[in-house]
VEXSE-766446 format. One line per field, with one value per atom (N, C-alpha, C, O, CB): residue number from 0; atom name; z, y, x. Coordinates in steps of 0.02 Angstrom, whole numbers, plus 50000, padded with zeros to 5 digits. Glycine has a CB too. Layout:
<atoms>
i = [NUM; ...]
at = [CA; ...]
c3 = [Z; ...]
c2 = [Y; ...]
c1 = [X; ...]
</atoms>
This chain:
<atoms>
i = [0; 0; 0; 0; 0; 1; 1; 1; 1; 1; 2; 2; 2; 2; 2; 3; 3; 3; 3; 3; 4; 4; 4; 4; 4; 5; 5; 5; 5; 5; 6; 6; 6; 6; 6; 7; 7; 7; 7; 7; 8; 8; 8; 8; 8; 9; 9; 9; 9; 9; 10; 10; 10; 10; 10; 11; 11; 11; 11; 11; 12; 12; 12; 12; 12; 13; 13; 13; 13; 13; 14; 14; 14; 14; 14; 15; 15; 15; 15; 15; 16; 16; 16; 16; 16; 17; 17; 17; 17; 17; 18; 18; 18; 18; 18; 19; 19; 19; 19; 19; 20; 20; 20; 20; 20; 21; 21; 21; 21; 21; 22; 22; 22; 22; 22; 23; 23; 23; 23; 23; 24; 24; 24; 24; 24; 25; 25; 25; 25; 25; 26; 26; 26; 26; 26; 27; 27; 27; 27; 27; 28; 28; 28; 28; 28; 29; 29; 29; 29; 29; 30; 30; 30; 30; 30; 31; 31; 31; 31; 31; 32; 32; 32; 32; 32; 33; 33; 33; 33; 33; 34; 34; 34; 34; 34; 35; 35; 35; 35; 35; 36; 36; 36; 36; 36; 37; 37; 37; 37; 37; 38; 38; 38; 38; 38; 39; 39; 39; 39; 39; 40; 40; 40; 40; 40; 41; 41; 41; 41; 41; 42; 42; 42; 42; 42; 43; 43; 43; 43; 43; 44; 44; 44; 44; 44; 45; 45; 45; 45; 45; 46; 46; 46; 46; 46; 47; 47; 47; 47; 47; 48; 48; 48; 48; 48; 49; 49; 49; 49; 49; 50; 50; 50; 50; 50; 51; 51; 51; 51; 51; 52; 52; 52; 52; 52; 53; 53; 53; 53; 53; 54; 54; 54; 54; 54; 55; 55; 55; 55; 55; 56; 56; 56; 56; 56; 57; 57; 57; 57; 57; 58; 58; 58; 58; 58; 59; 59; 59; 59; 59; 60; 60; 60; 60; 60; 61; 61; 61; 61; 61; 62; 62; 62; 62; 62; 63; 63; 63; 63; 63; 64; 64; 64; 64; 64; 65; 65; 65; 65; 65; 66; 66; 66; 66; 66; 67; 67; 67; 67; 67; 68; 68; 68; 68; 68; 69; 69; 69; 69; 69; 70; 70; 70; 70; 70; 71; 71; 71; 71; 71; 72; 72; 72; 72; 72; 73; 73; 73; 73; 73; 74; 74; 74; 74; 74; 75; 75; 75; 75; 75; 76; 76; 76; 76; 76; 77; 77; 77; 77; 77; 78; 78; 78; 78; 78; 79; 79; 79; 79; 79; 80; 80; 80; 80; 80; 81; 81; 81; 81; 81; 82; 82; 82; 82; 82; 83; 83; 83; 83; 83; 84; 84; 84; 84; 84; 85; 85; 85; 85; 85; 86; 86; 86; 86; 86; 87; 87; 87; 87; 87; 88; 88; 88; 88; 88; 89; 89; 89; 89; 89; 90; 90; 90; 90; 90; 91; 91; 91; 91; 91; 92; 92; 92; 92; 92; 93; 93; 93; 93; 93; 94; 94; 94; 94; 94; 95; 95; 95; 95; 95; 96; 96; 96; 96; 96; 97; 97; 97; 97; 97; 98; 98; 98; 98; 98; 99; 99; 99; 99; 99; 100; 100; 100; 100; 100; 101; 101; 101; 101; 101; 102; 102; 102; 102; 102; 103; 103; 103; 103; 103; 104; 104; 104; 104; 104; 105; 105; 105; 105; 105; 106; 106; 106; 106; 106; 107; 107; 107; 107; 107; 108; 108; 108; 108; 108; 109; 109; 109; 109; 109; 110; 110; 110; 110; 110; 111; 111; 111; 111; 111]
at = [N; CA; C; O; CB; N; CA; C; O; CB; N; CA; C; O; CB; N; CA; C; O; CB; N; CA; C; O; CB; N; CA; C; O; CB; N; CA; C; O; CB; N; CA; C; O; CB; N; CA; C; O; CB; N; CA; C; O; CB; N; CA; C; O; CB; N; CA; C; O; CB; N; CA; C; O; CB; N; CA; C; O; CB; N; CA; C; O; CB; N; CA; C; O; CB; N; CA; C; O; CB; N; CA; C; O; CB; N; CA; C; O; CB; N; CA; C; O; CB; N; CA; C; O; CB; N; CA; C; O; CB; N; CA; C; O; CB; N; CA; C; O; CB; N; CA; C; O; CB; N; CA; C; O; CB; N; CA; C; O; CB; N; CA; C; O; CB; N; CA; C; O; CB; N; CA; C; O; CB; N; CA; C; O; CB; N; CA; C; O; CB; N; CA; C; O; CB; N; CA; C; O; CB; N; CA; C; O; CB; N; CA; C; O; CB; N; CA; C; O; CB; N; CA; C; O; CB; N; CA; C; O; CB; N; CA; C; O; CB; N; CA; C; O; CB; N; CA; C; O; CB; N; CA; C; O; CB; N; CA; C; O; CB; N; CA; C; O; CB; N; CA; C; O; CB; N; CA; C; O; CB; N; CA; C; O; CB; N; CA; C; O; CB; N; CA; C; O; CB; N; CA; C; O; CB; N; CA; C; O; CB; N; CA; C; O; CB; N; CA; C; O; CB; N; CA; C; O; CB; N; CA; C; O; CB; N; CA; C; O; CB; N; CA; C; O; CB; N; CA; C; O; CB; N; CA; C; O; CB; N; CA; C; O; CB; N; CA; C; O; CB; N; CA; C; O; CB; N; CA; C; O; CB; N; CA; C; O; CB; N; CA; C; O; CB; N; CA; C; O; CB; N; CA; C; O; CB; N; CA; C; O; CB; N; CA; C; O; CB; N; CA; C; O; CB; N; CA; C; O; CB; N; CA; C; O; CB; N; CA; C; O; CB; N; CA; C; O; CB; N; CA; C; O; CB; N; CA; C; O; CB; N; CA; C; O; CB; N; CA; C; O; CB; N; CA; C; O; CB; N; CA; C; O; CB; N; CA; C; O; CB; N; CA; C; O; CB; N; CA; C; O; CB; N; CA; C; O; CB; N; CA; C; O; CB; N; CA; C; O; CB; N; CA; C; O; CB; N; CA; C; O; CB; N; CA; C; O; CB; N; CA; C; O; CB; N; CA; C; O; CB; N; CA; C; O; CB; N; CA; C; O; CB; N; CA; C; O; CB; N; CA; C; O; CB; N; CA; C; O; CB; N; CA; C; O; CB; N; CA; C; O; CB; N; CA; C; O; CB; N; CA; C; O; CB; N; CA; C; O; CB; N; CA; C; O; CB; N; CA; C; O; CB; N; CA; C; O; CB; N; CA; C; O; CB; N; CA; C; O; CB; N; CA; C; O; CB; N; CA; C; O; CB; N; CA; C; O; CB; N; CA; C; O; CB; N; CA; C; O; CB]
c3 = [62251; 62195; 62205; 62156; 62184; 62271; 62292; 62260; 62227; 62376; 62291; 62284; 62207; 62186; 62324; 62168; 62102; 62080; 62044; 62061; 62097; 62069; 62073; 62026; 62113; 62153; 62174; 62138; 62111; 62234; 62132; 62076; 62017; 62001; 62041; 61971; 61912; 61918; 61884; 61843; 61969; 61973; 61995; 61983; 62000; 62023; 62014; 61932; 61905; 62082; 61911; 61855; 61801; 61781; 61833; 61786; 61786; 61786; 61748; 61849; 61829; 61837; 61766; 61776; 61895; 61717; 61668; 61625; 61584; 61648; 61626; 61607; 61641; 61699; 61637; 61583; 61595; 61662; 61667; 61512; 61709; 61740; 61803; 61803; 61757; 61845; 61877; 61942; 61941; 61887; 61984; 62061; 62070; 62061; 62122; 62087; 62112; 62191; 62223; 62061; 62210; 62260; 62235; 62208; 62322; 62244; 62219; 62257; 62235; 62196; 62309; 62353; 62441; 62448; 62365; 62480; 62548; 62596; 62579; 62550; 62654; 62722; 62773; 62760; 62766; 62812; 62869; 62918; 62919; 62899; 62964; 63007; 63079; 63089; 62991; 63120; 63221; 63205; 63217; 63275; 63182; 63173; 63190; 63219; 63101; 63136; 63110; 63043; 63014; 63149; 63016; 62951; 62900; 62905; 62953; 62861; 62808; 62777; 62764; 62764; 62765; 62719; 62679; 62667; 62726; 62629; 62552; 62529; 62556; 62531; 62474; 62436; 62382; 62358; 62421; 62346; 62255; 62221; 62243; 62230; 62158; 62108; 62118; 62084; 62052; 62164; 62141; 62193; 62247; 62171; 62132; 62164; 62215; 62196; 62108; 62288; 62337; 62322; 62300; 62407; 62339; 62343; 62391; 62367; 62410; 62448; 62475; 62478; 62519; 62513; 62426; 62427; 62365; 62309; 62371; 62392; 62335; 62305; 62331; 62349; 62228; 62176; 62226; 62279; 62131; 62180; 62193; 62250; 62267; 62193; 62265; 62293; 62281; 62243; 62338; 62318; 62300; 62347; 62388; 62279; 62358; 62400; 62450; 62427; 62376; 62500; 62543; 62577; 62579; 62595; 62607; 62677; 62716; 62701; 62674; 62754; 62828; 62855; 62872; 62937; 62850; 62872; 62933; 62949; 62806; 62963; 63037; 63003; 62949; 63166; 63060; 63042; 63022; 62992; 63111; 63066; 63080; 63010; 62979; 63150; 62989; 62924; 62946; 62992; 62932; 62891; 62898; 62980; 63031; 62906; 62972; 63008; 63022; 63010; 63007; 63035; 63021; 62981; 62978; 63076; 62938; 62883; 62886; 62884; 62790; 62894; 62899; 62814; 62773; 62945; 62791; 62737; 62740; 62785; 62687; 62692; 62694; 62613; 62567; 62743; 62619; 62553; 62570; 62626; 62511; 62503; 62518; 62438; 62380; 62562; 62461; 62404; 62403; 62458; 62409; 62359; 62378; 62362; 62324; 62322; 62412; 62396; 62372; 62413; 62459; 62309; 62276; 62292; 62284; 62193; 62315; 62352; 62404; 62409; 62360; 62436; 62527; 62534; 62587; 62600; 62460; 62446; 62527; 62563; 62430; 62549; 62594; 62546; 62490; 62657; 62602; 62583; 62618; 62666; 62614; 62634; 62666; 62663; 62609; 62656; 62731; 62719; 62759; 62801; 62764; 62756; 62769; 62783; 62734; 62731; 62845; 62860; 62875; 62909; 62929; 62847; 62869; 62945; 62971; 62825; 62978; 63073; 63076; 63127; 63137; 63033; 63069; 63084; 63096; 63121; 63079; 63083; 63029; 62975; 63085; 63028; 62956; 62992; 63049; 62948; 62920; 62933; 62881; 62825; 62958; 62903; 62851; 62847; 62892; 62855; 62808; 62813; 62767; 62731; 62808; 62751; 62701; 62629; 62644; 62728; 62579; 62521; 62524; 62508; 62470; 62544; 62556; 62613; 62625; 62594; 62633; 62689; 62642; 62654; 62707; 62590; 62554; 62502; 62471; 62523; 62522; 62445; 62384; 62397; 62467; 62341; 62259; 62271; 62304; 62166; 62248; 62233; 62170; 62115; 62220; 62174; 62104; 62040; 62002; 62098; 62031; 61976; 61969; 61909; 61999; 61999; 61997; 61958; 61901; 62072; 61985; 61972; 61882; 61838; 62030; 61866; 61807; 61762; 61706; 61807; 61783; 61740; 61717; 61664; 61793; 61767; 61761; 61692; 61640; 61841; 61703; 61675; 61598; 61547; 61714; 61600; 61519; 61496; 61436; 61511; 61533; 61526; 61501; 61446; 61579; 61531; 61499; 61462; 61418; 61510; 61446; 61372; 61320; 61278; 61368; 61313; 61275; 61232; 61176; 61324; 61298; 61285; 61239; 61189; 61354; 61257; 61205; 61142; 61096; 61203; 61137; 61063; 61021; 60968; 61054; 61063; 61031; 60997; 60960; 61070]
c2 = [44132; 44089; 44050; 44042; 44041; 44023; 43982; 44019; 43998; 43973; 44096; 44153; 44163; 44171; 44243; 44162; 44168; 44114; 44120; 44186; 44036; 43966; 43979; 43972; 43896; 44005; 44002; 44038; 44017; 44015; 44093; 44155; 44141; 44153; 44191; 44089; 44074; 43998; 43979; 44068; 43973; 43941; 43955; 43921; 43901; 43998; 44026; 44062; 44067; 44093; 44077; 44111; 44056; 44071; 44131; 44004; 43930; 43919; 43877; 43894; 43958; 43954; 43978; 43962; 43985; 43999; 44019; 43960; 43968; 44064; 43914; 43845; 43817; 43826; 43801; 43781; 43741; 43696; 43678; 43688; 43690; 43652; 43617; 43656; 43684; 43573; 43535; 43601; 43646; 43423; 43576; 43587; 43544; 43483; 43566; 43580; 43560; 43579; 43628; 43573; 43549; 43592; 43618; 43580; 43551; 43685; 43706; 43723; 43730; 43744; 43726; 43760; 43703; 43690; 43868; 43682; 43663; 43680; 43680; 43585; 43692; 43710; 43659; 43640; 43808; 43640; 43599; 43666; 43725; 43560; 43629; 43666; 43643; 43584; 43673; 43678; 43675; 43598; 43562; 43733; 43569; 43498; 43417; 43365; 43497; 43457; 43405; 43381; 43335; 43359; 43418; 43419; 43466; 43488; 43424; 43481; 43508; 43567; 43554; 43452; 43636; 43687; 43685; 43683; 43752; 43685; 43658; 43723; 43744; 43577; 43760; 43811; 43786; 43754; 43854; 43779; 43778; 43826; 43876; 43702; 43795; 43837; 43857; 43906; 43818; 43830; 43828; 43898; 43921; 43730; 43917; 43976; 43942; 43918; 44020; 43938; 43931; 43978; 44036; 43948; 43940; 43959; 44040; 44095; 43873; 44036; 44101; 44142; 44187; 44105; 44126; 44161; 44235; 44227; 44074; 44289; 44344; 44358; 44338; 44400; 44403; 44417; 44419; 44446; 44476; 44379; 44371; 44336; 44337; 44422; 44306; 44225; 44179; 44169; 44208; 44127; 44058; 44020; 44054; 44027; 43962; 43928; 43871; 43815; 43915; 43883; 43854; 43797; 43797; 43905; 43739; 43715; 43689; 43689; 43662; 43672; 43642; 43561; 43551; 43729; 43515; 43459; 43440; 43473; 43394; 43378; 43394; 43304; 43278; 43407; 43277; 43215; 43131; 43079; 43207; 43168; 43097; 43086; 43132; 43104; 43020; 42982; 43007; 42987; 42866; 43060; 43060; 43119; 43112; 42959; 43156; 43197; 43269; 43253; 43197; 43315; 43380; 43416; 43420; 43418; 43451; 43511; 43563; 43563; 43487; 43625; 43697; 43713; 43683; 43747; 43779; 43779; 43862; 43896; 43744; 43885; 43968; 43970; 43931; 44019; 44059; 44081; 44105; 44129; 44129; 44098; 44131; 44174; 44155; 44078; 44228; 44277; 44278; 44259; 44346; 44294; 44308; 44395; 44428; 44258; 44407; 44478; 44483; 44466; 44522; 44505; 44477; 44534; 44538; 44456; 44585; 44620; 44628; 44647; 44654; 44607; 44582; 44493; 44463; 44612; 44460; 44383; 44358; 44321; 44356; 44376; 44349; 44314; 44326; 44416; 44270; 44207; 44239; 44201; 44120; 44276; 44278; 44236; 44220; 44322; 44207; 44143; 44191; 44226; 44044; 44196; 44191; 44136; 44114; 44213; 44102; 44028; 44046; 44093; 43988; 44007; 44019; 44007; 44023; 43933; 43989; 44016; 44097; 44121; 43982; 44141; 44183; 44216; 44276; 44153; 44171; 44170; 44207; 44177; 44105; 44254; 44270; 44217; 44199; 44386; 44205; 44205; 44215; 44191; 44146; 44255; 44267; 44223; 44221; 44340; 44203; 44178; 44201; 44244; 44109; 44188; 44205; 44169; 44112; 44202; 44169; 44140; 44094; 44038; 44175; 44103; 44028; 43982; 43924; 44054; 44008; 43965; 43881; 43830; 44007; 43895; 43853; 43836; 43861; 43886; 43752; 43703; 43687; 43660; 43608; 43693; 43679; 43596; 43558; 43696; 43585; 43518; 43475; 43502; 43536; 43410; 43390; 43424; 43461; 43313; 43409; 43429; 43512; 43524; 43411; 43562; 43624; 43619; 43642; 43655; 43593; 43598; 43577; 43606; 43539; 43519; 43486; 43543; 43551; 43417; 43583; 43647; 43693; 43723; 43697; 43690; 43762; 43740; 43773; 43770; 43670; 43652; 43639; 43630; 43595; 43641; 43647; 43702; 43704; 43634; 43769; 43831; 43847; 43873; 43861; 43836; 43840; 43829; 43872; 43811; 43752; 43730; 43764; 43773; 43704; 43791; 43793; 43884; 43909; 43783; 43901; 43973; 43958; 43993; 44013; 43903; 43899; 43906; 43940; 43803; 43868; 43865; 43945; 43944; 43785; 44000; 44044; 44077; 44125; 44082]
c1 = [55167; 55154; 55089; 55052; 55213; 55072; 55021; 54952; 54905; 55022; 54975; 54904; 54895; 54837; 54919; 54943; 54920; 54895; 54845; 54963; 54924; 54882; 54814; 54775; 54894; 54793; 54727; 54695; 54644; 54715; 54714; 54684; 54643; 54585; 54740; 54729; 54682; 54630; 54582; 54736; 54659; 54597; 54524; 54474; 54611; 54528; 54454; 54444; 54389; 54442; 54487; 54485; 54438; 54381; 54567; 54465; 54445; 54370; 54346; 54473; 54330; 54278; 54249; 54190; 54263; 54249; 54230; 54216; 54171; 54271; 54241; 54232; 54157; 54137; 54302; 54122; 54059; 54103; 54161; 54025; 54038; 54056; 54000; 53953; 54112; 53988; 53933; 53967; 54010; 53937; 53923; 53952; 54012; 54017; 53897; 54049; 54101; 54147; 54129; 54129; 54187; 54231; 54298; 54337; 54249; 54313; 54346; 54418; 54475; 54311; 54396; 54449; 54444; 54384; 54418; 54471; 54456; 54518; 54577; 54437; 54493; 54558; 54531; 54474; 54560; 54550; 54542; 54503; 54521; 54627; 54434; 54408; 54418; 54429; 54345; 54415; 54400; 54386; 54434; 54308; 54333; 54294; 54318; 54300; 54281; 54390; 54423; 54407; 54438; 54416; 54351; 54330; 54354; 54412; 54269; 54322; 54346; 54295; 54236; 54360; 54326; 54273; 54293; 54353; 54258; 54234; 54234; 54202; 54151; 54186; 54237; 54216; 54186; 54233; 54264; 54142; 54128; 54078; 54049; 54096; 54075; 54063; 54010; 53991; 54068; 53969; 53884; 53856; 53873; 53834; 53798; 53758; 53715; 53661; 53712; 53737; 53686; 53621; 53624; 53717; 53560; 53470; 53500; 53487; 53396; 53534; 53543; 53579; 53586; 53539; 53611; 53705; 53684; 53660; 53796; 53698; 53693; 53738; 53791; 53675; 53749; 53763; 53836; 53851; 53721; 53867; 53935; 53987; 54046; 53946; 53927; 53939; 53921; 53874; 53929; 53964; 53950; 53925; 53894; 54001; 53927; 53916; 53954; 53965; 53880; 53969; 54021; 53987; 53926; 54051; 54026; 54002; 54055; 54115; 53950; 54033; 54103; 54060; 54002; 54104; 54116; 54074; 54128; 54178; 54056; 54105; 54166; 54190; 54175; 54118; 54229; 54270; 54230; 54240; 54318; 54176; 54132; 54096; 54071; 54068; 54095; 54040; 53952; 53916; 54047; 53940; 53868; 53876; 53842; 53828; 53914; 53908; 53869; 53811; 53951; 53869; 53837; 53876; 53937; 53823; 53819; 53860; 53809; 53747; 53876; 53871; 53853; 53846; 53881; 53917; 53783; 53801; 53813; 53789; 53753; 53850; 53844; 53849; 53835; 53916; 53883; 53913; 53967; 53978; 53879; 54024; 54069; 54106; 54099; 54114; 54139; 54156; 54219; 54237; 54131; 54279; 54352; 54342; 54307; 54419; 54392; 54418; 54492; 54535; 54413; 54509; 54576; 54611; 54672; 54579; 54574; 54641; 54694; 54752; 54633; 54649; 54674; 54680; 54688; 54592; 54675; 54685; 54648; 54682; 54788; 54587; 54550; 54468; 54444; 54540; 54449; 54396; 54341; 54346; 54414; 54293; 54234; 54188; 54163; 54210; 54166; 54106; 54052; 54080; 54124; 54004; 53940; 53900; 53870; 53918; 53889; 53877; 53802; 53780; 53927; 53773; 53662; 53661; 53607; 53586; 53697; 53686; 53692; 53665; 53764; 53721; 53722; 53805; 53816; 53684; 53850; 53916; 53957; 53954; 53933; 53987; 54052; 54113; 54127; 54093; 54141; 54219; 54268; 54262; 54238; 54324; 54365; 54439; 54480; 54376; 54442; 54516; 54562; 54536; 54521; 54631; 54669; 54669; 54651; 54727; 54677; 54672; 54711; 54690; 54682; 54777; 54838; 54804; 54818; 54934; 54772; 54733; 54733; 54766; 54632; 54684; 54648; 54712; 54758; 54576; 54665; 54724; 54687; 54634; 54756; 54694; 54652; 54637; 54672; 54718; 54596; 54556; 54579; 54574; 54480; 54603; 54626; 54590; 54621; 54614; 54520; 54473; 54490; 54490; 54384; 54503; 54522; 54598; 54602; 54520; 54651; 54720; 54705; 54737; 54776; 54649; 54651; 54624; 54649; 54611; 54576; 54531; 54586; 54596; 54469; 54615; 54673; 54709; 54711; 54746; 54739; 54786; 54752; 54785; 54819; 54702; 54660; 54662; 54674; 54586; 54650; 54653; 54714; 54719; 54639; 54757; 54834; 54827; 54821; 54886; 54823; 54805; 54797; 54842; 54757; 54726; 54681; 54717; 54716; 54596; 54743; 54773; 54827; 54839; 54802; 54862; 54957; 54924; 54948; 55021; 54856; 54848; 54802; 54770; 54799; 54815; 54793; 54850; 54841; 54754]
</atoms>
């Protein structure tokens, strides 16, 4: 059930929208990787743009890209060090502002 929320919330993405975070899992750090909407300057056709920040205020942040593969419900990041990483799609928890898009989407659908 989790994997389908996540689904259509990326689905969601079809909606105008700023940069946002869309998706986050807790990292090694103690921080947090943050998926969103936005076309990273280095991220290619069919990615987005990720980063990982660690616990500390004003700390270091990694930036990459990252893509879903909805078949194998895995997250691929591409981090600008040089690094892949893959995780699982349940990995990641939806972001209030995501759960709220979705829930417009619903919306917007009853009334067709």
């Amino acid at each position: 059930m989790k994997r389908l929320a996540i689904l259509a919330a990326l689905a969601a993405l079809a909606l105008p929208s700023m940069a946002e975070t869309l998706l986050t899992t807790p990292n090694k750090a103690g921080g947090l990787i943050r998926l969103t909407d936005s076309k990273g300057d280095l991220c290619r056709t069919g990615e987005l743009q990720a980063y990982s920040t660690d616990k500390k205020e004003g700390g270091s942040a990694f930036f990459g890209c990252w893509r879903l593969d909805e078949g194998d419900a895995m997250v691929f990041i591409r981090w600008s060090s040089g690094r892949d990483l893959a995780l699982p799609l349940g990995a990641f928890e939806m972001t209030p502002a995501v759960i709220e898009r979705v829930k417009a989407l619903d919306k917007s659908k009853e009334g067709t």
